[in-house]
C-alpha positions in Angstrom: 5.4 28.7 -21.4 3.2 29.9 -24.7 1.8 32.1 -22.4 0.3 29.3 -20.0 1.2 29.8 -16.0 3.2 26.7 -15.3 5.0 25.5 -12.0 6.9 23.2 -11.4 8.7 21.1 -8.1 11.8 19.9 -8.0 11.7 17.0 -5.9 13.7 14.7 -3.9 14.8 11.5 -6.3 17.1 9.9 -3.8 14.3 7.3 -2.8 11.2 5.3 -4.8 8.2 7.2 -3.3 6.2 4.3 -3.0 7.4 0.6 -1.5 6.9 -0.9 -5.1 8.0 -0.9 -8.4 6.3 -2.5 -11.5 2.8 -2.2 -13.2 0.1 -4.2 -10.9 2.5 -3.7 -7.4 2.6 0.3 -8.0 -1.3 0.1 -9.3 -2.0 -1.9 -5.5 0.2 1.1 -3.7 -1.1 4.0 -5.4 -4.7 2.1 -4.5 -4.2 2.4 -0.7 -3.0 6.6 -1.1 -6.5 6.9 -3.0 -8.6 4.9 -0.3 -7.1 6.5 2.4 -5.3 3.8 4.3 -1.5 4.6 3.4 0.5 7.9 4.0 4.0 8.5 2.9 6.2 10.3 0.4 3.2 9.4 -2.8 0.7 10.3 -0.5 2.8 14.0 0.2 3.7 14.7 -3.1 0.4 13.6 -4.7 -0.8 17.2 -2.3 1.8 19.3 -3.5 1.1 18.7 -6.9 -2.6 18.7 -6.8 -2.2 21.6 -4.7 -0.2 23.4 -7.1 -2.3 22.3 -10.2 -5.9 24.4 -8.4 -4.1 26.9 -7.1 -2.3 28.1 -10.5 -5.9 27.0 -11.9 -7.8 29.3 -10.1 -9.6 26.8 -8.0 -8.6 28.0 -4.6 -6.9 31.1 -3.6 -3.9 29.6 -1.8 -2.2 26.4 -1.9 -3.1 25.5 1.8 -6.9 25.4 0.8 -6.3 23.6 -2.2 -4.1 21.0 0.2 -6.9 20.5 2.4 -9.6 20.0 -0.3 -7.5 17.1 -1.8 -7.2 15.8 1.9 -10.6 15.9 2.9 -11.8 14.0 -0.9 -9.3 11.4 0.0 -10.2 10.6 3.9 -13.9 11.0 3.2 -13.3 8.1 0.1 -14.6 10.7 -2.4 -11.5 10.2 -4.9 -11.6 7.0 -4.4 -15.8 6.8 -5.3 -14.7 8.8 -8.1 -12.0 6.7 -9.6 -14.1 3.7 -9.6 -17.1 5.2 -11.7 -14.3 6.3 -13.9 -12.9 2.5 -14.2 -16.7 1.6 -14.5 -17.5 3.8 -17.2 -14.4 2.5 -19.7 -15.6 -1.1 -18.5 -13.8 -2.0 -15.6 -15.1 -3.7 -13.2 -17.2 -2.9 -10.8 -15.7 -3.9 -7.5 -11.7 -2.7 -8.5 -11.9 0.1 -5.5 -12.9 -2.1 -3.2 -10.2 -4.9 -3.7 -7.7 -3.9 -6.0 -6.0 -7.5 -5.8 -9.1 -9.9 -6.8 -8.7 -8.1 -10.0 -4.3 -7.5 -10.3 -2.6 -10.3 -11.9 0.3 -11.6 -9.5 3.8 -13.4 -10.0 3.6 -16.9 -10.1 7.6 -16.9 -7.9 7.0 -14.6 -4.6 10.2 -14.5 -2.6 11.9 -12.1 -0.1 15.8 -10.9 -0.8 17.3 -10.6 2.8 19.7 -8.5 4.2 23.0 -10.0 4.4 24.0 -7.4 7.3 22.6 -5.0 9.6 22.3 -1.0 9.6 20.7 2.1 8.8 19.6 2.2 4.7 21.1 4.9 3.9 20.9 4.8 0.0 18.5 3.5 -2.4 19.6 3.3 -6.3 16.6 4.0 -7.5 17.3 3.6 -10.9 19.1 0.3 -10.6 15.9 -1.3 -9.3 13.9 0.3 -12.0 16.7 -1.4 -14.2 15.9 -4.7 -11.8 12.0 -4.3 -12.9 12.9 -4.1 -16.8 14.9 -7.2 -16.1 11.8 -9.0 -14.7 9.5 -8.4 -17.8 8.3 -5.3 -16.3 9.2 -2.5 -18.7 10.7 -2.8 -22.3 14.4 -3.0 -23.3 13.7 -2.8 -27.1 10.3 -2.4 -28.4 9.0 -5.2 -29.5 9.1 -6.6 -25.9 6.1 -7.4 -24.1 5.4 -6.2 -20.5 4.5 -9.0 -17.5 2.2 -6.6 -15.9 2.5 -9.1 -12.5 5.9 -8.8 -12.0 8.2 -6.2 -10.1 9.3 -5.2 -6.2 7.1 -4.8 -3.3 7.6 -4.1 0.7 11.0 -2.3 -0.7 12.6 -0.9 2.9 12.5 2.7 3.0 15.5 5.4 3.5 16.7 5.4 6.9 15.5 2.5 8.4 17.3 0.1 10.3 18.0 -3.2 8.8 19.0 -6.1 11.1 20.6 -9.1 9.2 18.4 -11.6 7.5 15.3 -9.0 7.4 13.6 -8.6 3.9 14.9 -5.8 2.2 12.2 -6.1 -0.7 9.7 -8.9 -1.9 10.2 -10.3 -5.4 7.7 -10.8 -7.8 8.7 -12.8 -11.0 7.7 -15.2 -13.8 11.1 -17.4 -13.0 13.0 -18.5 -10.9 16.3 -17.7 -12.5 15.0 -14.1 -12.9 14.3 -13.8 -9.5 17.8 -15.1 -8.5 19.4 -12.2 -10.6 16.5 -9.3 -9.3 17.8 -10.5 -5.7 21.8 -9.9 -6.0 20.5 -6.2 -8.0 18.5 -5.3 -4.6 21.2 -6.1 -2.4 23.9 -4.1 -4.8 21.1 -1.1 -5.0 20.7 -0.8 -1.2 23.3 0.9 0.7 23.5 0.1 4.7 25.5 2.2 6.8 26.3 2.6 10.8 24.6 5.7 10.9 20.8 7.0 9.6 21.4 9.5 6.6 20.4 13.0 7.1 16.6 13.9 6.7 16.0 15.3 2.9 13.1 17.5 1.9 10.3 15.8 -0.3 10.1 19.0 -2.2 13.3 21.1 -2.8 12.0 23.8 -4.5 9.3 24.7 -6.5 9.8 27.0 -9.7 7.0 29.2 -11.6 
């Protein structure tokens, strides 16, 4: 493109890649990749495209190494040393790496939606909870609107797990009550249960340079 290398992955949208959506909740999540404490689909693609990015950059001479460097910086708590002198240095506070939620704001309405049946999740509507998140204060339906940075989903169940009836399919986080009534029946209609687990799907389908 203009004569820069560029690559780029074409990856698997069928699923949030983190249990949380909204500004502070996905802040927490991507805080527990960077410290080293959570794996998952963030945690994998956050390799790939890091890996990608010093490769093509000339950093390493194959993706594998680069893989491994970005492993070994988050295990040893490198990344996440760096990122806080980063947050320090534009005048964050000081402590932020070490516990993310003394400084995130948080809902003042905390519920669970339940399941109202059993079975494998076999679909997540992944843009229908974004829409859910907007709904709450958490993104902008016109411009003028201001964002609840607090608000969102958390603890969202993942693709293919089994779901008996009554368990939390995702944890509300709202400024009212009434809002968190409405982000409840848009989990349940975003969630798909089924008899059987779906097929396993590649993170990464294909990656294009």
């Amino acid at each position: 493109l203009a004569g820069c290398p560029t690559t780029a992955l074409i990856t698997n949208m069928n699923a949030p890649l983190a249990p949380a959506l909204g500004n502070a909740l996905e802040v927490a999540e991507v805080m527990k990749v960077l410290r080293g404490s959570e794996r998952g689909p963030l945690y994998e693609l956050t390799l790939a495209l890091g890996a990608q990015l010093l490769f093509s950059g000339g950093v390493f001479t194959s993706e594998d190494a680069a893989r491994e460097a970005l492993s070994n910086v988050i295990v040893s708590g490198a990344a996440a040393e760096r990122f806080g002198k980063m947050i320090v240095a534009m005048g964050g506070p000081l402590g932020f790496v070490d516990n993310p939620q003394r400084y995130l704001p948080e809902a003042p309405v905390i519920r669970e939606v339940t399941s109202l049946e059993g079975g494998y999740v076999s679909a997540i509507e992944g843009e229908a909870l974004g829409l859910a998140v907007v709904a709450l204060g958490g993104g902008r339906q016109v411009e003028s609107d201001l964002i609840d940075p607090a608000v969102g989903l958390s603890d969202v169940v993942t693709l293919g797990a089994f779901i008996v009836k009554g368990q939390p399919l995702a944890r509300i986080h709202a400024a009212r009550e009434g809002q968190a009534d409405r982000a409840a029946q848009a989990i349940r209609r975003a969630i798909t249960l089924a008899s059987n687990p779906p097929a396993k799907q590649d993170l990464v389908h294909e990656v294009i340079s």
